[in-house]
N, C-alpha and C positions, 0 to 999 in steps of 0.2 A: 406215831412211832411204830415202826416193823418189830412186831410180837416176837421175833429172832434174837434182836440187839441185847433185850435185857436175860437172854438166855445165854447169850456168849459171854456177857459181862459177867453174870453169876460162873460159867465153868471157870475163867480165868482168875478169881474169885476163887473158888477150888482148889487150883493149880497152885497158886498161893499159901495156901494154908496149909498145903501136902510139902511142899519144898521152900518157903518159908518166904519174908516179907520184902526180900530185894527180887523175889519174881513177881511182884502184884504189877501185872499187865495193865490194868486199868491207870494204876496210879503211875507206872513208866510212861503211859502213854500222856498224862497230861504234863509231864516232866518235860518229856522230849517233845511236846509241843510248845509250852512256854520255850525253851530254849529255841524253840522252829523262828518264834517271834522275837526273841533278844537281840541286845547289840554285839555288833563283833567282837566288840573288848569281853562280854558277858560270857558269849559261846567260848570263849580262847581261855578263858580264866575257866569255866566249870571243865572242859578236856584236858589243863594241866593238872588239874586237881582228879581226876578221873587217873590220869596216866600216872600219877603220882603215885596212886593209890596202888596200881597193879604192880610198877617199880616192888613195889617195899614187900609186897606179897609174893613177888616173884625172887625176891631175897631170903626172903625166909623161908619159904615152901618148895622152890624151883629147882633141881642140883644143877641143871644145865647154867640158866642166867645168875644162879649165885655165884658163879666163879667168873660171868661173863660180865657181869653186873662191875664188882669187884674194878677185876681188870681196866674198866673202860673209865673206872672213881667216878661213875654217877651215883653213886652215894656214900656218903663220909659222914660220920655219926652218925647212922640211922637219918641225914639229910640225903633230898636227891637234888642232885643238879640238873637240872633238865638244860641248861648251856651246852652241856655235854652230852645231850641224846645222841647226836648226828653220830657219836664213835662208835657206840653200842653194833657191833657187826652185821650186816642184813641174815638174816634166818632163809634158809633157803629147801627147798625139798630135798636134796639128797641130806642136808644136815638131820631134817626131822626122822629121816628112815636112820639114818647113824646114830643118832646119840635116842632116841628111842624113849624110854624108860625117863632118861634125864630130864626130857624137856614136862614131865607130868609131876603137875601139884601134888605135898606129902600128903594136902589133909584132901584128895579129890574124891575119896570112899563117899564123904559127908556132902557133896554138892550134885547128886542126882546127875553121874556121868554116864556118855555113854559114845561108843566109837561111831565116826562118819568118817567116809572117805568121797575126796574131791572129787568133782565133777568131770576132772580129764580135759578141759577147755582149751590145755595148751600141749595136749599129748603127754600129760605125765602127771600120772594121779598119787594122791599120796594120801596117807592114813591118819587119824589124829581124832582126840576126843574134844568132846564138849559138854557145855553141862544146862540144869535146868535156867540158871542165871541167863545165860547166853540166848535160847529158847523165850525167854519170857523179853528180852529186850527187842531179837527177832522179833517179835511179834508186835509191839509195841510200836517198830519203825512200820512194817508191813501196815498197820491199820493207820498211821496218821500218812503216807502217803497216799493211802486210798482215798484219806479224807480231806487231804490238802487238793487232788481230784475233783469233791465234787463226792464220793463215794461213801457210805456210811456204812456200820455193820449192819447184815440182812437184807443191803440194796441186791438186786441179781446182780449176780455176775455169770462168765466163761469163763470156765479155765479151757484150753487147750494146748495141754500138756504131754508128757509124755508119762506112761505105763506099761514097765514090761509086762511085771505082774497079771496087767489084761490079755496081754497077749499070750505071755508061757502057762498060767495058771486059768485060765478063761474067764475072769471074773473080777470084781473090785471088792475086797473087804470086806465087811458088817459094819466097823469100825469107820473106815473111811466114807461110805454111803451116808452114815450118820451125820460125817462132820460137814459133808457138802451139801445135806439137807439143812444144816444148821443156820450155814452160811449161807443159805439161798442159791446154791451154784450150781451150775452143770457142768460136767466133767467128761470134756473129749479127747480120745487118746488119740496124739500127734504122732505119735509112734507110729502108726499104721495106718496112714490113709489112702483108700483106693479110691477111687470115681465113683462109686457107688454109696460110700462111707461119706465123702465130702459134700455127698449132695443131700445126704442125708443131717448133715451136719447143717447146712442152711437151712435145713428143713427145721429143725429143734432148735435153731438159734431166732430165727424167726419167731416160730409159737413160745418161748423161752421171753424174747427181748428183753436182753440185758441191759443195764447202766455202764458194764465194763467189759472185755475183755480182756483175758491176761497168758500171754502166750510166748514161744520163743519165737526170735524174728523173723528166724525160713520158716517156721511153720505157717505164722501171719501172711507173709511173703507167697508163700504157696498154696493158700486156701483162695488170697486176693487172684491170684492165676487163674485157679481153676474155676471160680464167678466170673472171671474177664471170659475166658475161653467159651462157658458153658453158657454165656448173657444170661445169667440170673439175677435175682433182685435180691438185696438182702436188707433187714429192719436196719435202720441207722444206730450204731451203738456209740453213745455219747464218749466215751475213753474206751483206749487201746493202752495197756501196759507193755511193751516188748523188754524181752532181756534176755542174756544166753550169745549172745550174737552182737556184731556190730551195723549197728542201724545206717544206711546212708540216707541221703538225703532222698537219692532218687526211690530206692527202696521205701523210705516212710511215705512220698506223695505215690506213691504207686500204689500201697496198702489201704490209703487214705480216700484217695477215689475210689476204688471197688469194695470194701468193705464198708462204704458210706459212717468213716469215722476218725477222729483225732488222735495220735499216736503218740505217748510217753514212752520216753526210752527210760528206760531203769537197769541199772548196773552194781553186780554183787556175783557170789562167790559163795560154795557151798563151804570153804574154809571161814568165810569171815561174815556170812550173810548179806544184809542191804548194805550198800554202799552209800548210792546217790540215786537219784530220781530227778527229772522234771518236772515240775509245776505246769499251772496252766500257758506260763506265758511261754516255754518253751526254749527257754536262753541259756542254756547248760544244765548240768545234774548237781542240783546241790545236796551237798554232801551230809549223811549223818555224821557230825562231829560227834555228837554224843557217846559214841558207837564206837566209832574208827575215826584215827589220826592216818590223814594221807598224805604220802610223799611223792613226787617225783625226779628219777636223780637222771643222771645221764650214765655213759659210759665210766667214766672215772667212778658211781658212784657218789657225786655231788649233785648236790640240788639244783637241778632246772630252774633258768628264770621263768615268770610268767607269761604266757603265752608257750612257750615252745615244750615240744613234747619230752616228757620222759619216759622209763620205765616205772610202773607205779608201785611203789613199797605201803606197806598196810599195818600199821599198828591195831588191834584189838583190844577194845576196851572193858569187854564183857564177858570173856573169857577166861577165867582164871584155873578151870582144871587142866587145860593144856596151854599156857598166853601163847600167844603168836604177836613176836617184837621185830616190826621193820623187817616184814615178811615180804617176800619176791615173790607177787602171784601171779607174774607171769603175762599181765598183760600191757598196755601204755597208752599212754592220756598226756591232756595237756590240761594245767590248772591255770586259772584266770585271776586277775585282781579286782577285775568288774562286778559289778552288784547286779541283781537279776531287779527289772524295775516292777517283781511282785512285792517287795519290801524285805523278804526274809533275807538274814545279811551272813547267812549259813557261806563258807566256800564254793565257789563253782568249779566244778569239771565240765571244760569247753568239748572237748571229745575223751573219747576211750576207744581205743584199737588192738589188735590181735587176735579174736576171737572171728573167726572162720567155721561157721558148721553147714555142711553138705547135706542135703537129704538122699538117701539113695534109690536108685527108679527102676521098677521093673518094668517089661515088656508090654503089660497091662497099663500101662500109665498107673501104676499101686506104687505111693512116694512111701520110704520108709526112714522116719527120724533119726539124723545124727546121735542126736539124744543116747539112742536105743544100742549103741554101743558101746559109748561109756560105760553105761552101765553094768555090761556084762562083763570088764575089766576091774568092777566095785571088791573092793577086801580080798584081791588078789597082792601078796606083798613081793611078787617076785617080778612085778612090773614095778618100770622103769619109765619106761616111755612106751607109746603108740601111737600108729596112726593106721586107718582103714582105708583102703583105695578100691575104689569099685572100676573097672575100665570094660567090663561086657555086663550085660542083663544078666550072667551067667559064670559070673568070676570077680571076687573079693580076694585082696590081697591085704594080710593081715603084715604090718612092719611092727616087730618088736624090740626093745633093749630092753635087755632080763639084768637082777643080779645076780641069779642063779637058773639052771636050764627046769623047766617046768615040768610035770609031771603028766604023761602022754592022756591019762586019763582029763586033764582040767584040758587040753588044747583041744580033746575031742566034742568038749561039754561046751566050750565057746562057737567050736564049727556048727555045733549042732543048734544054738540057738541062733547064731547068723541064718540058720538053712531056715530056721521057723519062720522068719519073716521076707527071705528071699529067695526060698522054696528049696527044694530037696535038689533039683538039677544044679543048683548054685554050688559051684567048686569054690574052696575055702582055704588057704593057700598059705603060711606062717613062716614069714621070712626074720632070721634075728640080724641085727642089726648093730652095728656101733653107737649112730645117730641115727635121731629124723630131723634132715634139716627144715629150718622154716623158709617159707616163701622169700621171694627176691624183697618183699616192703618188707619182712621182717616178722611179720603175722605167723605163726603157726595152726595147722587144721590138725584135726584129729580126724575128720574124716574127710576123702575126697572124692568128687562122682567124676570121674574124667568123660559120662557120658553127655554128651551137650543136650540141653534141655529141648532143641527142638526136636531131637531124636523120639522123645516121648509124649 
């Protein structure tokens, strides 16, 4: 056994005993693995009993769903009807910035809260808490996907990720150094890759050889490029996790020949964490039930049949300092009635679409992560919407929807960290907006290179 494993087990173990007995990681995880192996009637009966449970807590704690609750009569005497879920209103982001205060649990002091704001994936980020509960479930689905992989804890892995922190602050943590020594992992920033960065990065991935990588999809995407281009060799890494991005097909056999490796698409949400994941056999994303109740409706807001796409709405199940009930996260999928012939008899998601991220290219051929802009839009509450459009090695045009006009000092503090990673001659340009519309499929990008790749 890897001398790590029983070091992880012991902090989460910890973590436990600091925030109390519904966060013991270890004992989630063999929960939500037994239910990985249960029958469908099993999985379906422990999520109503789960949804139930938030219901009654969001009745009595929540000001926003106690009156929303009420209204919709999913529960009468302290009973819920769950026949009646479908009325319950979809929760949408402009709701969560409006009603504010309302949508947060009375007793949330007591569950180790603390604010995160979305990822930006569909150009419009939004603010909201969570708690240690949520954290310790997180973590739970993250380790038995690794393990339904093939992956164990303390196997190597890559992360390559993104970090601004490496890039504005020159450096990684104490903290964070530690947790990736723990994990056996090496930790490359997606954020900033130049030609010289990447090739150094086969270089440490090689003497490294990993069991996994786990990375966003252009970035997979555009490391596979730059081994195609430069004919380098790289160690064969038995799993690829991708997410952030929508996987195509031609995209995964393209990654999969030059990074000499097999590709799970995984799909989640910095609002609601793991979602779904692929197994080995690769026949959809089966879904954490345990976790999240997922829908997809169409235009009317009725439920899709199977097979055909809808918008995807998101029940959380884990979340009780802020619930998010029949949340619009913005992206769409198609759910299936087929069984995946691994056995596990979990829901599939056949696909998931809408998510678009661009890496942006300087003159140097130095690619710099979509990622890397989000972020600098993170606990800004006067965004709305955005999207970045790059159209010269020398010109970013910033498109905004404000609810109110920004303060000259925060627009100079975003130009100036776009100029960190696209240099000081990069002119930075902030146009406000009504809308940003999405592409003609429907997709929305939060960032776009209009430079053509063969340009660089």
């Amino acid at each position: 056994m890897n001398w790590r494993s029983p070091l992880l087990r012991l902090a989460f173990e910890a973590k436990a005993l600091r925030w109390g007995a519904e966060t013991n990681v270890n004992r989630l995880l063999a929960k939500a693995a037994d239910l990985g192996k249960a029958e469908k009637h099993q999985i379906k009966s422990r999520q109503h009993q789960l949804l139930k449970e938030l219901i009654l807590h969001c009745d009595a704690h929540v000001p926003y769903y106690r009156k929303i609750l009420r209204e919709c009569e999913l529960i009468e005497n302290n009973e819920v009807h769950l026949e009646r879920f479908s009325q319950v209103p979809f929760l949408t982001k402009q709701i969560i910035r409006e009603q504010g205060r309302a949508l947060i649990s009375e007793d949330c002091p007591r569950r180790g809260s603390y604010p995160n704001t979305s990822g930006g994936s569909t150009g419009e980020p939004v603010r909201f808490l969570q708690d240690a509960r949520y954290k310790a479930h997180n973590w739970a689905d993250v380790l038995l996907y690794n393990r339904v992989l093939g992956k164990e804890l303390g196997m190597r892995e890559v992360k390559l990720w993104g970090s601004e922190r490496d890039i504005l602050q020159g450096g990684t943590g104490w903290i964070t150094q530690m947790g990736n020594f723990l994990y056996n992992r090496l930790l490359l920033n997606s954020f900033l890759m130049t030609p010289d960065l990447m090739r150094e990065y086969v270089s440490r991935i090689n003497h490294f050889k990993p069991y996994s990588l786990w990375t966003y999809v252009e970035s997979a995407f555009e490391l596979a490029r730059f081994v195609d281009r430069e004919k380098l060799s790289l160690v064969p890494i038995p799993v690829t996790i991708t997410t952030a991005g929508t996987l195509t097909e031609s995209v995964r056999e393209f990654i999969e020949k030059h990074l000499q490796t097999k590709v799970h698409n995984q799909y989640g949400s910095r609002e609601v964490g793991p979602i779904a994941c692929e197994c080995p056999m690769r026949n959809g994303l089966h879904l954490f039930e345990w976790t999240i109740l997922l829908e997809t409706v169409d235009e009317k807001g009725q439920s899709t049949e199977p097979g055909k796409e809808g918008e995807i709405v998101v029940t959380l199940l884990s979340n009780y300092s802020m619930p998010l009930i029949r949340y619009r996260i913005g992206d769409r999928g198609t759910l299936t009635e087929r069984s995946c012939p691994c056995g596990r008899q979990t829901r599939l998601l056949e696909t998931v679409s809408g998510r678009i991220v661009d890496h942006f290219r300087l003159s140097d051929e130095t690619l710099v992560g979509g990622e890397y802009f989000t972020h600098l839009l993170y606990h800004r509450p006067w965004v709305q919407k955005f999207q970045f459009v790059q159209d010269r090695f020398d010109h970013v045009s910033v498109y905004l929807v404000v609810e109110q006009q920004p303060q000259p000092s925060e627009l100079d503090e975003i130009r100036s960290k776009v100029q960190v990673v696209m240099g000081k001659q990069c002119e930075v340009t902030f146009q406000f907006v009504e809308e940003v519309p999405p592409t003609t499929s429907g997709k929305r990008r939060y960032t776009v290179c209009a430079i053509a790749k063969e340009q660089s």
